[in-house]
C-alpha positions in Angstrom: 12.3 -1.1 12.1 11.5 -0.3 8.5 13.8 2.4 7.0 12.1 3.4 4.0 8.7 1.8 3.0 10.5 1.7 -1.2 13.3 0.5 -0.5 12.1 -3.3 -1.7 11.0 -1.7 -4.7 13.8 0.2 -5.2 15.6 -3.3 -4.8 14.0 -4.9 -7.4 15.1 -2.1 -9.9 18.4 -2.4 -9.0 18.3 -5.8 -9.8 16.4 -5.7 -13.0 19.5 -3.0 -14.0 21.6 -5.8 -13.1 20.2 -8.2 -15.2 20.3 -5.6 -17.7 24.0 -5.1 -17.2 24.7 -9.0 -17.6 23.5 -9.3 -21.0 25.6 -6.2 -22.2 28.6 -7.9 -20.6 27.3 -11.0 -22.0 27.7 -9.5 -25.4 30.7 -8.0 -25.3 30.0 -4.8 -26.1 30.2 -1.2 -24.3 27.1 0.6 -23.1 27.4 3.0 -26.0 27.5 0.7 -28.7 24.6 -0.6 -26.7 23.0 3.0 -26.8 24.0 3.0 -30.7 22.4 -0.2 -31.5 18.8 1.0 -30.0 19.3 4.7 -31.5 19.0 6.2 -28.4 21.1 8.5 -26.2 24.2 7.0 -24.0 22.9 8.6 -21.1 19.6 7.0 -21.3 21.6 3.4 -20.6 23.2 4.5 -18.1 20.1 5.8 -16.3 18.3 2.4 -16.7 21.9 0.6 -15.6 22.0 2.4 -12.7 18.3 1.3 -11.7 17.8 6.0 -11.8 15.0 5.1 -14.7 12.9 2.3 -15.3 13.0 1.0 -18.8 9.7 0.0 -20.7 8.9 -2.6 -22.9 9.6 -1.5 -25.8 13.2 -0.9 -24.5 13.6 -3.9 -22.8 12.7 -5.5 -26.6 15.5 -3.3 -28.2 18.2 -4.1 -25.7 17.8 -8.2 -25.7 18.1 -7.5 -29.6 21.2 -5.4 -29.4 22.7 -8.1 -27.4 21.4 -10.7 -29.4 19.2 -12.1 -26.7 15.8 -12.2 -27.8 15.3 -15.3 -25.5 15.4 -13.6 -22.3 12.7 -10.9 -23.7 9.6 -12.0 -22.0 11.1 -13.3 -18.8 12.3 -9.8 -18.4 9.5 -8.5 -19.4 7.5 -9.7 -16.6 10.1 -9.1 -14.5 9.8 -5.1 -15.5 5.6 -5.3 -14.7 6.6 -7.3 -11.3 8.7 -4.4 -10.2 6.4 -1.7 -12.1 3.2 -3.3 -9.9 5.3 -3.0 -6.5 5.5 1.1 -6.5 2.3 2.2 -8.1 1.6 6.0 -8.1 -1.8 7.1 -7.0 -2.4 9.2 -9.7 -1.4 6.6 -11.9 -3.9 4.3 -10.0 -6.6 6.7 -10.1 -6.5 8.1 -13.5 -10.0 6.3 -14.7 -11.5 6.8 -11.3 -11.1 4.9 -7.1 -13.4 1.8 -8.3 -10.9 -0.1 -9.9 -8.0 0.2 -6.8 -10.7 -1.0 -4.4 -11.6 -3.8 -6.8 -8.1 -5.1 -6.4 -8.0 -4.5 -2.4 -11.1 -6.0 -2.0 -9.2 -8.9 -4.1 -6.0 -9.1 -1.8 -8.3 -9.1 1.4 -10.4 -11.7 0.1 -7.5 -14.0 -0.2 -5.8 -12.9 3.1 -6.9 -14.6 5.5 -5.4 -12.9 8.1 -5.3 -9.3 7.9 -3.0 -6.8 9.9 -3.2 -3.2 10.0 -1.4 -0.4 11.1 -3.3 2.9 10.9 -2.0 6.9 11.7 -4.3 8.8 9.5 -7.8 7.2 8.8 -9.9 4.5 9.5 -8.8 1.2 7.8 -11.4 0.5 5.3 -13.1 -2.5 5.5 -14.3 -0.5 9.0 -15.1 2.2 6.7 -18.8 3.6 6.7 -20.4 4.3 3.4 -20.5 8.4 5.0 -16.7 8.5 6.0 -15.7 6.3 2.7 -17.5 8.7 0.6 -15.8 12.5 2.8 -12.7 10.9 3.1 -12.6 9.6 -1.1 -14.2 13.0 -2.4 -11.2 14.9 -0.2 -8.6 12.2 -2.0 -10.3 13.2 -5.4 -10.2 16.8 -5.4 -6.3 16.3 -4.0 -5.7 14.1 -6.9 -7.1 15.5 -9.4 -8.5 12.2 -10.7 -11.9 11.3 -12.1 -15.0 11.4 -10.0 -16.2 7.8 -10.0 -16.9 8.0 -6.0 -20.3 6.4 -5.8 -18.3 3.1 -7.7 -15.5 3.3 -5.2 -17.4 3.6 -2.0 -19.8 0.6 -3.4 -16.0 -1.2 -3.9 -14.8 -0.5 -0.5 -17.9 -1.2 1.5 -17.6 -4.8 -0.1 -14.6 -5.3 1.9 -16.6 -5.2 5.3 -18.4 -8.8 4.1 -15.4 -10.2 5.0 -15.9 -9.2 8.8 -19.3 -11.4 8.6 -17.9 -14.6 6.9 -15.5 -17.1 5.7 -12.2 -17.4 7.8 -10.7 -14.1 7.9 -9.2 -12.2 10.7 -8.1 -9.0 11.3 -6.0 -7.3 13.6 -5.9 -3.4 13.7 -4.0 -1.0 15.6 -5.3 2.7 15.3 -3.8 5.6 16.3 -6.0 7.7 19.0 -5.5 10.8 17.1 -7.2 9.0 13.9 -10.6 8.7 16.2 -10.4 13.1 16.4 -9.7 13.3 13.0 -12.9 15.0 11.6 -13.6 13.3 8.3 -16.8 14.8 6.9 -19.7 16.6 9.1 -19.8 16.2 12.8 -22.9 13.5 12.1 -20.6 11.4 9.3 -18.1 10.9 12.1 -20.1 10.2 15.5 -21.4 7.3 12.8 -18.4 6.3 11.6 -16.9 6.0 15.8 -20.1 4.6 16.6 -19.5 1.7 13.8 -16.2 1.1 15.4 -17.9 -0.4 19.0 -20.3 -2.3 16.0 -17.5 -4.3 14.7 -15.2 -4.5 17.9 -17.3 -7.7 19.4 -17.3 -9.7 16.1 -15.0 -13.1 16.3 -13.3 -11.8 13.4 -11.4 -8.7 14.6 -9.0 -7.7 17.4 -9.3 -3.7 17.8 -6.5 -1.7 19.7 -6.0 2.0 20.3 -2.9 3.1 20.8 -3.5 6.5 23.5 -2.4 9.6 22.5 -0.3 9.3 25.7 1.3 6.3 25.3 5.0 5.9 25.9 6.4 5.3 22.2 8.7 2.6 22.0 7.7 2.6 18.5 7.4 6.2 16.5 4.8 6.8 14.6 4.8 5.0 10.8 3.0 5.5 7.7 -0.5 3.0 7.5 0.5 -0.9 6.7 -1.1 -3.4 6.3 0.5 -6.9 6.4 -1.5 -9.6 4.4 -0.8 -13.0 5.9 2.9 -13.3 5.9 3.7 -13.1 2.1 3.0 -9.1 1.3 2.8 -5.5 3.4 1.2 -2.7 2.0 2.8 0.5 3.0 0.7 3.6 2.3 2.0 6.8 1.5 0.5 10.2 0.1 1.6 9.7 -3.7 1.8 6.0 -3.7 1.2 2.7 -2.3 4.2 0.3 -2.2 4.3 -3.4 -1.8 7.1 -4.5 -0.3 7.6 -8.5 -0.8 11.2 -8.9 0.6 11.3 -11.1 3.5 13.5 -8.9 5.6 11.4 -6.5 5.1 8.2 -8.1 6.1 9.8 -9.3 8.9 10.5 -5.6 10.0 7.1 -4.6 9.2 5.8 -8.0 12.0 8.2 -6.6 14.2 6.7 -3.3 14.2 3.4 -4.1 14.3 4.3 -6.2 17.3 5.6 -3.2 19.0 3.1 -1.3 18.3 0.5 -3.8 19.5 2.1 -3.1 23.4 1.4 0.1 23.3 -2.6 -0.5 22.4 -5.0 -1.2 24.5 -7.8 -2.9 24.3 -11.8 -4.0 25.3 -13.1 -1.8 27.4 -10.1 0.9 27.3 -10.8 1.2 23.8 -14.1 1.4 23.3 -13.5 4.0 26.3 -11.3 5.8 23.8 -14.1 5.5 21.3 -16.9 6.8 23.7 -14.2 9.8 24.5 -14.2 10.8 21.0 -17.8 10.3 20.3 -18.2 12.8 23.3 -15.9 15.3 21.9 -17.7 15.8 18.7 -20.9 17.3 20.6 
C-alpha cells in the first residue's frame, strides 16, 4: 500500500542530487571548491547534494560552469522543473487565484480517458455543483490566504463535468460515506449537491461506489487520489498536491483502489446511502 504519497518526488530529488554529484566527481574537484567557484556557502552544496534543498536555475547554471559542463545545463534544467512540477504547494498554486489550477485539471482529465478516484474528504469535482464548488473553494480561500478569483475557479471546475456527457471518458469513484455528511455550505447547497450525485450515477460514463461507514477496512483510510489512466496518480494533501509518476508506485495506488473498491457498494445500496444522507440534512 502507498507509504508516503512524496516519496516519488522525493525520489526524483534525490536523483537530480545525484546527477549533481556526478559532474563534481566528473571534475575532480571537492564540494568546497565547488561552493568556492559559485561564491556561495559550503553548506549550501551539501544541502542540494543531499537532495535537503532544491537548487534553482540559476544554480544549476553556476554549478555546470564550475565543473565545466555547460552542456548538461538545459537537460538538467528541465529535469529540475520536472521534479519541481511533481510536488506543487497549494499556496504556491494558488497565489494569483483557483482558476488557473482547475484550468490545468480540467486539462489532465480531458486527456484521461479513464479516470479513477479515491475520495475521504469532499466530493470529487467534476461531480461538483456550482453551490458546493463555490462553499467548499471560498473555505479553501480564506484557509489559504490566496486571492479571491472564486467565480473563475468554479466556472473552471464545472467545465470538468462536460466530460461526464461526451467523448470517451470513464470514471470510476469510490467515496467515503462520511464525505456524503460532510456539510459543505448551507443545509440547501448540500441536499443539491447529494441530489446531483443520483443525477450522474445512471450516466454510461461513471461507476459510483460508497464505501459504508461500517464497512470492514481491509484498507485504512488514504488521502483523495486520483489515478489518470495508468501513467500518473494525483495524491491530495492539505498543503500540496503531489504527482507521483513511478511505476511502483502507481501500481500501489491500483492496488489500493482495488481494495477499496470491495469494500463499496454500489446501485441501489448507494443511492440508498445517498437518500440516507439527503434525509439527515432535514
Amino acid at each position: 500500500m502507498p507509504a508516503s504519497p512524496s516519496s516519488s518526488a522525493q525520489a526524483a530529488r534525490e536523483a537530480l542530487a545525484v546527477r549533481l554529484a556526478h559532474l563534481v566527481r566528473d571534475a575532480g574537484i571537492t564540494g568546497r571548491e565547488l561552493s568556492a567557484r559559485c561564491g556561495w556557502h559550503p553548506a549550501k552544496t551539501s544541502r542540494i547534494l543531499r537532495a535537503k534543498a532544491a537548487p534553482s536555475e540559476a544554480d544549476i547554471r553556476a554549478w555546470c560552469a564550475a565543473c565545466c559542463a555547460e552542456d548538461q545545463t538545459a537537460d538538467l534544467i528541465a529535469t529540475a522543473r520536472a521534479v519541481d512540477s511533481m510536488y506543487l504547494e497549494w499556496r504556491r498554486q494558488h497565489r494569483d487565484g483557483m482558476r488557473r489550477t482547475q484550468q490545468d485539471v480540467l486539462a489532465r482529465n480531458a486527456a484521461a480517458r479513464l479516470c479513477r478516484a479515491y475520495t475521504s474528504n469532499v466530493i470529487p469535482g467534476f461531480f461538483q455543483t456550482a453551490g458546493y464548488a463555490e462553499a467548499l473553494m471560498r473555505a479553501i480561500t480564506d484557509f489559504q490566504g490566496t486571492p479571491d478569483d472564486i467565480p473563475e475557479a468554479v466556472a473552471a471546475r464545472l467545465a470538468r463535468s462536460r466530460f461526464l456527457y461526451e467523448g470517451d471518458h470513464r470514471f470510476v469513484v469510490l467515496i467515503e460515506e462520511w464525505v456524503l455528511r460532510t456539510r459543505i455550505g448551507s443545509t440547501e447547497t448540500m441536499a443539491g449537491q447529494l441530489a446531483h450525485l443520483l443525477t450522474v450515477m445512471p450516466l454510461p460514463s461513471v461507476s459510483l461506489g460508497i464505501i459504508p461507514l461500517g464497512a470492514r477496512r481491509t484498507v485504512w483510510p488514504l488521502e483523495a487520489f486520483y489515478l489518470y489512466d495508468d501513467h500518473n496518480t494525483v495524491v491530495e494533501t492539505l498543503t500540496a498536491g503531489i504527482s507521483v509518476r513511478q511505476p511502483r508506485e502507481i501500481a500501489d495506488y491500483t492496488r489500493a483502489f482495488t481494495g477499496l473498491a470491495r469494500m463499496a457498494v454500489h446501485g441501489d445500496a448507494a443511492r440508498t446511502l445517498i437518500r440516507a444522507a439527503i434525509d439527515a440534512l432535514e
